[in-house]
N, C-alpha and C positions, 0 to 999 in steps of 0.2 A: 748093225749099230749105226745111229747115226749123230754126229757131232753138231750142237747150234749153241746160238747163245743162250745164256738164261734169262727167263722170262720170269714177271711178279710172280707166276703159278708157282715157280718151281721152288719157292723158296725154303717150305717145310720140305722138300725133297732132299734137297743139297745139303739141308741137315743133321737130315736121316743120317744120308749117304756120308757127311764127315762125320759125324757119330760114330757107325759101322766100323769104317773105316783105320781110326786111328783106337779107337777102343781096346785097352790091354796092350796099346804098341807100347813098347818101353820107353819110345821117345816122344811120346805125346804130351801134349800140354796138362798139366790135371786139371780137373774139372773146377768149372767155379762159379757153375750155377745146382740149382736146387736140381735138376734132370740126371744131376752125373754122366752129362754128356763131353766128351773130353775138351781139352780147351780151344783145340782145331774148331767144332764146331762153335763155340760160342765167337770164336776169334772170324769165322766169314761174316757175319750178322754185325759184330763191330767196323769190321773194313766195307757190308755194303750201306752203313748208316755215316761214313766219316766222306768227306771231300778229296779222299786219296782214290775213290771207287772209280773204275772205271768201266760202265756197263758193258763197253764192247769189247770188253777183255776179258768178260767171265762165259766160260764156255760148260754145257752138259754134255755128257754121253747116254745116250738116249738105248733100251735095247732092242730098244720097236721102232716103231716109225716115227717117234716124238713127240705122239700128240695125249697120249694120256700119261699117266704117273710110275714112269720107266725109266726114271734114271738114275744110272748106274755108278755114274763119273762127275767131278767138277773139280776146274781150275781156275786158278784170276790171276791177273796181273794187276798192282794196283801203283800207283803214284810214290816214289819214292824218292830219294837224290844219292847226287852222289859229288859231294861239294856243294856246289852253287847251280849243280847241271842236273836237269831231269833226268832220270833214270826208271825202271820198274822194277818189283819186285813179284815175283813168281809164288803162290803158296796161298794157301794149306793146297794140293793136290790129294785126290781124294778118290778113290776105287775102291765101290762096296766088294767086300769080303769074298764075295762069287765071283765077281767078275775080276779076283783081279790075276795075274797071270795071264790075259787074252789079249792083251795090246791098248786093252782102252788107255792105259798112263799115258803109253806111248800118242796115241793117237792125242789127247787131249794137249799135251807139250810141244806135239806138234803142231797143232791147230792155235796152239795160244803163241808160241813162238811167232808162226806165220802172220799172224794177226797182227802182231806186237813191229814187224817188219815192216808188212805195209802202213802202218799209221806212222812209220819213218821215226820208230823208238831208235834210241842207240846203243842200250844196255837193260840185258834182262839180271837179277841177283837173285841169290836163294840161299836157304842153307838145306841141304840134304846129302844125300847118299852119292860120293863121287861115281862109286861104282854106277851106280845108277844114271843119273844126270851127265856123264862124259860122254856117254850116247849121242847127245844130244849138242855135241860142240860146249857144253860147260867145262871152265878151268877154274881152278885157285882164283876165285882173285883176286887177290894180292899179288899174282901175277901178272896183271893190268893195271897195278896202281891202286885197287880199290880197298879201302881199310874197312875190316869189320867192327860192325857198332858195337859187336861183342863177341872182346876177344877169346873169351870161353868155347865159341862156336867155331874158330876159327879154320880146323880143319873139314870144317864141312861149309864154311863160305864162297861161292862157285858166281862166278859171272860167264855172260854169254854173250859176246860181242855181235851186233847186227851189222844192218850194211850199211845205217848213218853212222858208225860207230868210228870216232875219230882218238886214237893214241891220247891226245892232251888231257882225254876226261878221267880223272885223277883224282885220289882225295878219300874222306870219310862216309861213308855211307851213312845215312840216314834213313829208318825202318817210318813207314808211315804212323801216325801216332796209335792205333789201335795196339799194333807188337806191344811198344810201353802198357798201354792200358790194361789188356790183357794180361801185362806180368805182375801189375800190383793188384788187378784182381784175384789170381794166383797168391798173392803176398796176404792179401788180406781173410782169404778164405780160410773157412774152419780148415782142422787137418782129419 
């Protein structure tokens, strides 16, 4: 396997892959394009078209060598707040249906984490599976301070302090505008 960023090629790939992916999960977005592709994928295509994208944040998992149409995994981290202070947010994470149980999540969260480190982020946010993501040094956070934009989600709201990560950064979170966009295109969709 090997982990890089995404490139223009790969875009109907990572598609695919969040398609697969979240397909029939219970927790998935519903669909709310003509494809009934779930809303995970429509929702990367909105965050890599919005000013929150951030290219060197979006990572594949490749199951070959990289260069042809093999992949397997993707993750982003994209522009977020939290107050008046930058922050990221982590998601859709995406592991086609075969691969997943082999490590790739792992490796991709690690690979985005690490990333997210060196560019001197100070807060990665997400909502998912504690079980899951505590792995990975994710806590509550709300127990750093951090308010969820929706307190519906709140038991699966999780921040992950880095190394510029300073106590003071405090406050409401704010999801980049695609989340919103994404829920009223859900709102407005047939049923």
């Amino acid at each position: 396997m090997l982990i890089r960023r995404e490139l223009p090629s790969d875009v109907a790939a990572v598609r695919a892959v969040t398609a697969a992916a979240f397909a029939g999960a219970p927790y998935s977005a519903p669909p709310v394009e003509p494809d009934g592709a779930p809303g995970e994928a429509t929702l990367v295509g909105l965050l890599r078209a919005d000013p929150c994208w951030i290219p060197e944040l979006a990572f594949v998992a490749c199951a070959g060598d990289g260069t042809g149409d093999d992949v397997v995994g993707h993750v982003v981290c994209t522009r977020a707040r939290v107050g008046d202070a930058p922050a990221l947010v982590l998601g859709p994470l995406s592991v086609h249906p075969e691969h997943q149980g082999s490590g790739v999540g792992s490796a991709l969260v690690h690979t985005v984490l690490g990333a997210a480190d060196a560019w001197g982020e100070p807060l990665v946010v997400l909502v998912g599976d504690p079980a899951y993501y505590s792995r990975f040094g994710f806590v509550p956070a709300p127990e750093l301070g951090v308010e969820p934009d929706d307190p519906a989600l709140a038991g699966f709201f999780q921040a992950r302090p880095l190394a510029a990560y300073e106590p003071s950064l405090r406050g409401p979170f704010a999801s980049p505008a695609p989340f919103a966009a994404l829920e009223a295109m859900a709102a407005d969709a047939p049923a």
